[in-house]
mmCIF file of the C-alpha atoms, coordinates in Angstrom:
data_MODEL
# 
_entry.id   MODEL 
# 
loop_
_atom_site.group_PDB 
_atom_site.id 
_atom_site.type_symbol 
_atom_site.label_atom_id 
_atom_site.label_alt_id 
_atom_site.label_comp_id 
_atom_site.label_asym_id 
_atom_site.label_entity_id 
_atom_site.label_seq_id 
_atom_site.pdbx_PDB_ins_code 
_atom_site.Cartn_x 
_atom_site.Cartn_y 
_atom_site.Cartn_z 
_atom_site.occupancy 
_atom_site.B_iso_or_equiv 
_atom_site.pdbx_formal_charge 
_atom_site.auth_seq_id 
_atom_site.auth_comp_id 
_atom_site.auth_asym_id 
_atom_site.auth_atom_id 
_atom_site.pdbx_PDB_model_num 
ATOM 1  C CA . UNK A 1 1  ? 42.342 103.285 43.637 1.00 0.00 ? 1  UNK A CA 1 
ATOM 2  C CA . UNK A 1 2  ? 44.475 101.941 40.466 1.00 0.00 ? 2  UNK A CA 1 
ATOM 3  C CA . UNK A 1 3  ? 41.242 102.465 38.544 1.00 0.00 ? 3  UNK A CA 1 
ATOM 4  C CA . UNK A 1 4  ? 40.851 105.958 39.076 1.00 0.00 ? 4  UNK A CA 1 
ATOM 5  C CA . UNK A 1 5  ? 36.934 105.630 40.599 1.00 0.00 ? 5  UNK A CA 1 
ATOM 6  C CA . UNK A 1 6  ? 38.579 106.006 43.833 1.00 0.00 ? 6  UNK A CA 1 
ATOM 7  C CA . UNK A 1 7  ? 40.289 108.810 43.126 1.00 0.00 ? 7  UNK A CA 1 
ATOM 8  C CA . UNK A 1 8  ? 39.630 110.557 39.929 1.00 0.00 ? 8  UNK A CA 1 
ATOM 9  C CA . UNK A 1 9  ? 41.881 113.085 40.319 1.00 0.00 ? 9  UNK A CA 1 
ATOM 10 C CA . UNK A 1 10 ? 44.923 111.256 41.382 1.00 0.00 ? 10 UNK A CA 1 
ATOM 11 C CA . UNK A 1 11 ? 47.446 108.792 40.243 1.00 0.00 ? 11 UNK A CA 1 
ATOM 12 C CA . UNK A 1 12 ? 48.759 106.239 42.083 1.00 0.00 ? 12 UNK A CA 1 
ATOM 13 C CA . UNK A 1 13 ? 51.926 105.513 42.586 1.00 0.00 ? 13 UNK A CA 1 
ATOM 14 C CA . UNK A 1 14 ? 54.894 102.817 43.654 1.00 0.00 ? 14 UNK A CA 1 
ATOM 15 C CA . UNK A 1 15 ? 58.727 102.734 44.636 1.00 0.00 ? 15 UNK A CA 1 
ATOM 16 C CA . UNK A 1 16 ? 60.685 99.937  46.123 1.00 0.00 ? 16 UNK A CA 1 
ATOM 17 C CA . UNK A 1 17 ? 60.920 99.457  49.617 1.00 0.00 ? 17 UNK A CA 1 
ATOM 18 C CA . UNK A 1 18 ? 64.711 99.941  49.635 1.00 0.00 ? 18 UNK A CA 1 
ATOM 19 C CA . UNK A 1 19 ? 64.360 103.474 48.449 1.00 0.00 ? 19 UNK A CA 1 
ATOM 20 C CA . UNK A 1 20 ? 62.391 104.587 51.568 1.00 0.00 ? 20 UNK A CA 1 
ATOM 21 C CA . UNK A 1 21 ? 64.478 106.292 53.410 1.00 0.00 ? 21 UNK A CA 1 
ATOM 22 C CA . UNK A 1 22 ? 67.157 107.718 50.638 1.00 0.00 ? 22 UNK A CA 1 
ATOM 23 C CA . UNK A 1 23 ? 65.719 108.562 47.091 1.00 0.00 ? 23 UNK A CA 1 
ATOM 24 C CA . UNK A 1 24 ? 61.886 108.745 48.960 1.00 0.00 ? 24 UNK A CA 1 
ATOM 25 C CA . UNK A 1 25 ? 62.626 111.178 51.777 1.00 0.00 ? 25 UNK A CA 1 
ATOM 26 C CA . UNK A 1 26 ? 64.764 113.410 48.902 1.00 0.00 ? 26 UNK A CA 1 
ATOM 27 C CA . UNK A 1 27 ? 61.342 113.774 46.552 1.00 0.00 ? 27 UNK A CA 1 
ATOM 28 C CA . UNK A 1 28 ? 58.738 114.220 49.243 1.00 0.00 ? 28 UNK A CA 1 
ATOM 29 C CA . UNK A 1 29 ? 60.810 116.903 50.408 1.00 0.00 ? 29 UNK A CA 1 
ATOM 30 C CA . UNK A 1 30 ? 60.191 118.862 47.614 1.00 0.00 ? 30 UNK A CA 1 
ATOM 31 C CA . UNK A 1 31 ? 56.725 118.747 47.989 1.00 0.00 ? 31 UNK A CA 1 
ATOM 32 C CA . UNK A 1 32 ? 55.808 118.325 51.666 1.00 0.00 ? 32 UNK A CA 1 
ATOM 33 C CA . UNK A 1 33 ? 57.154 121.076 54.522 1.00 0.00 ? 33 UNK A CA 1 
ATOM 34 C CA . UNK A 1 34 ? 59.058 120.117 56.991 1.00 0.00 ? 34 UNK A CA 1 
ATOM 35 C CA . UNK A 1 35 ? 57.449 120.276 60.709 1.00 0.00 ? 35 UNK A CA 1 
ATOM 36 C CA . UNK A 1 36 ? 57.513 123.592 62.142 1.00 0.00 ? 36 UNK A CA 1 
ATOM 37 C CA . UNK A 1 37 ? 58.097 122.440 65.992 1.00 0.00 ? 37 UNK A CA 1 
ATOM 38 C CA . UNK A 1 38 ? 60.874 120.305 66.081 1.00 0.00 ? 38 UNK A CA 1 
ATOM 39 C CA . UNK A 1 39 ? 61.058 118.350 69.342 1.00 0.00 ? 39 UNK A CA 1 
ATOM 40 C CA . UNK A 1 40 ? 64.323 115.925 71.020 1.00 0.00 ? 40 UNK A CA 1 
ATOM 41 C CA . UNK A 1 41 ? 63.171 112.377 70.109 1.00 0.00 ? 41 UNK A CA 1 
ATOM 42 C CA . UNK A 1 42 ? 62.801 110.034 72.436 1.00 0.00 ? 42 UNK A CA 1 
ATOM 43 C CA . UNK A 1 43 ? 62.534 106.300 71.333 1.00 0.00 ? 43 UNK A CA 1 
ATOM 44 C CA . UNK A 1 44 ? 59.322 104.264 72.134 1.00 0.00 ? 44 UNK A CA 1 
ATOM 45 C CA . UNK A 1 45 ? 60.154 100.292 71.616 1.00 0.00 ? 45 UNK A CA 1 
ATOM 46 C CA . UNK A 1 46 ? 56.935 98.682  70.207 1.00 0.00 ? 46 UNK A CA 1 
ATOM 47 C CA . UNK A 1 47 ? 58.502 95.137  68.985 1.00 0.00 ? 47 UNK A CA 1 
ATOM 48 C CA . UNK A 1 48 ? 60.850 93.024  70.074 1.00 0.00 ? 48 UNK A CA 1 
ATOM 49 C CA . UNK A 1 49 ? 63.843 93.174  68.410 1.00 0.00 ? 49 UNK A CA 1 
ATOM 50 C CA . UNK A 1 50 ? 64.340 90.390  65.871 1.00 0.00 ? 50 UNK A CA 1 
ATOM 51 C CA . UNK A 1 51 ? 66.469 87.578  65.209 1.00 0.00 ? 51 UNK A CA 1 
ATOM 52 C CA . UNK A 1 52 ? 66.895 86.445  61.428 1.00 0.00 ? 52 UNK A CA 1 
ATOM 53 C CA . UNK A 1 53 ? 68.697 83.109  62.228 1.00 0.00 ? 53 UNK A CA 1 
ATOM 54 C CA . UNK A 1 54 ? 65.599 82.063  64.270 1.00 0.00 ? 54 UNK A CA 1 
ATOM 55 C CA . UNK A 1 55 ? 62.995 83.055  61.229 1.00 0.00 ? 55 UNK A CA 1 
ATOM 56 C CA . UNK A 1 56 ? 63.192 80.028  58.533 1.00 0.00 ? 56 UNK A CA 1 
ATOM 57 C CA . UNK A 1 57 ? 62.793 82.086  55.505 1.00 0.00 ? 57 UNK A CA 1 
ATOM 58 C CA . UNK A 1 58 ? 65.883 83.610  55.911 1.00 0.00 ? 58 UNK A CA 1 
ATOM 59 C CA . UNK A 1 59 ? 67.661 80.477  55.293 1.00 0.00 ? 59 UNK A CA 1 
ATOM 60 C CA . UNK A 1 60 ? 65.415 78.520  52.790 1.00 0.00 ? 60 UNK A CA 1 
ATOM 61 C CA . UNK A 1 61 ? 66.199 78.257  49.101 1.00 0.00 ? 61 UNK A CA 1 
ATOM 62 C CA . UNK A 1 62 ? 66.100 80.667  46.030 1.00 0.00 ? 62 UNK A CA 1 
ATOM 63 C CA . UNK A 1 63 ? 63.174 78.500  44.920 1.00 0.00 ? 63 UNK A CA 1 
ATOM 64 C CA . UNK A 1 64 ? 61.128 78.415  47.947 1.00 0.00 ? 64 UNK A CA 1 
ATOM 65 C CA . UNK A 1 65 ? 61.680 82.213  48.281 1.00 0.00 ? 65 UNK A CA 1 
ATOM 66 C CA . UNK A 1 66 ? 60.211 82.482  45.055 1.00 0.00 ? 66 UNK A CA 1 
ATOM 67 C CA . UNK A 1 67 ? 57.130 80.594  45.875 1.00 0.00 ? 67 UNK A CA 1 
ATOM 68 C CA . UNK A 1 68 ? 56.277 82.157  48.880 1.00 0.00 ? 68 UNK A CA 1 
ATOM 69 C CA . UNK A 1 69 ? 56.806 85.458  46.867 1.00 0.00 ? 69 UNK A CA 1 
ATOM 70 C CA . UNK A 1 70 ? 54.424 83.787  43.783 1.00 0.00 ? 70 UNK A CA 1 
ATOM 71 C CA . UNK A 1 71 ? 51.745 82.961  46.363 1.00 0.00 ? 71 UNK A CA 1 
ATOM 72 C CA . UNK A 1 72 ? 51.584 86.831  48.380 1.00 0.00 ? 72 UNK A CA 1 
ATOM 73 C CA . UNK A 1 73 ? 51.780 88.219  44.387 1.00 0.00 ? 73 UNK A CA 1 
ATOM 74 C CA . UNK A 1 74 ? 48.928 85.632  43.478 1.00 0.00 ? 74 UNK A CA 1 
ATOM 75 C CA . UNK A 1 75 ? 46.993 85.718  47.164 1.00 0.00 ? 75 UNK A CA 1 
ATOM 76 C CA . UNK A 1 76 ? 47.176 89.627  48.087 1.00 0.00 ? 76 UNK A CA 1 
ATOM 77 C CA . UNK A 1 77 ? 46.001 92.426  46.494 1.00 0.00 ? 77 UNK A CA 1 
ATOM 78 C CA . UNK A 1 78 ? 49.317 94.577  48.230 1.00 0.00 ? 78 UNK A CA 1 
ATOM 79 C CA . UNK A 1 79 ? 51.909 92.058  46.630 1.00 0.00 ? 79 UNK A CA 1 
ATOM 80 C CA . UNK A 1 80 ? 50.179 92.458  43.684 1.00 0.00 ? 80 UNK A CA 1 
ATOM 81 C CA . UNK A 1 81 ? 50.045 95.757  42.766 1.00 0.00 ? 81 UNK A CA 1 
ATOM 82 C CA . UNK A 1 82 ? 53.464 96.094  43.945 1.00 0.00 ? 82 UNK A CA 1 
ATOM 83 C CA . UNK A 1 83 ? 54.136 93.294  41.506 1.00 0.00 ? 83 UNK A CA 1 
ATOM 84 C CA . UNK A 1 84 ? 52.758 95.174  38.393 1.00 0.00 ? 84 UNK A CA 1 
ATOM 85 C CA . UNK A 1 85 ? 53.858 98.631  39.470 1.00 0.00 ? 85 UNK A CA 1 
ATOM 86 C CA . UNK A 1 86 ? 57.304 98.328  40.313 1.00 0.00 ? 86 UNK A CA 1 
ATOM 87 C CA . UNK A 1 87 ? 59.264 99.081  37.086 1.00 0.00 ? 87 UNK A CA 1 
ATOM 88 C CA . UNK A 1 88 ? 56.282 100.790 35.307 1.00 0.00 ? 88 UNK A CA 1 
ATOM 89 C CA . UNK A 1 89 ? 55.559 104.315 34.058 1.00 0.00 ? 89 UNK A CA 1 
ATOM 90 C CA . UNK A 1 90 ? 54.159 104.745 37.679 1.00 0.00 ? 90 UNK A CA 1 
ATOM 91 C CA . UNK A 1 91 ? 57.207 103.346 39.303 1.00 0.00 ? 91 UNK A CA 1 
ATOM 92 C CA . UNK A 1 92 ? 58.789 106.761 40.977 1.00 0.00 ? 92 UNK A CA 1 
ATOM 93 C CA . UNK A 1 93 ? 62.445 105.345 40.662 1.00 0.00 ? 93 UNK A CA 1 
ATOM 94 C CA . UNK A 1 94 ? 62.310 103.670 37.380 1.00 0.00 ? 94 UNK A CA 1 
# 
């Protein structure tokens, strides 16, 4: 999709996941309509709810942070393109 083969006509585009639900919501609202029918919202649990303390990441070091982060940047396309795109000209927040 970066390449433009998938989609000629488009651009692709990146902003950081802490943005999602402040400076993300604000732009797409100038561009998408809000939903005519607006219904009461009734929550639907679909995972448990988590505990950080118990997930080892959490608590490792700076350094082994960073090489789990150097191996999903190196090992998956996602992390990758996030990598490169965050904090270019296709960044949306930068």
């Amino acid at each position: 999709m970066v390449d433009g083969d998938t989609l000629p006509n488009g651009n692709v585009k990146c902003y950081d996941v802490k943005f999602q639900f402040t400076k993300y919501m604000e732009l797409m609202s100038e561009y998408l309509q809000s939903k005519r029918i607006v219904d009461e919202y009734v929550h639907r649990s679909t995972n448990d709810k988590r505990n950080k303390s118990d997930e080892c990441i959490w608590e490792a070091s700076m350094e082994f942070k960073d090489e789990v982060a150097a191996h999903l940047v190196k090992h998956y396309d996602y992390y990758s393109f996030c990598d490169s795109c965050i904090g270019s000209e296709n960044d949306l927040f930068d």
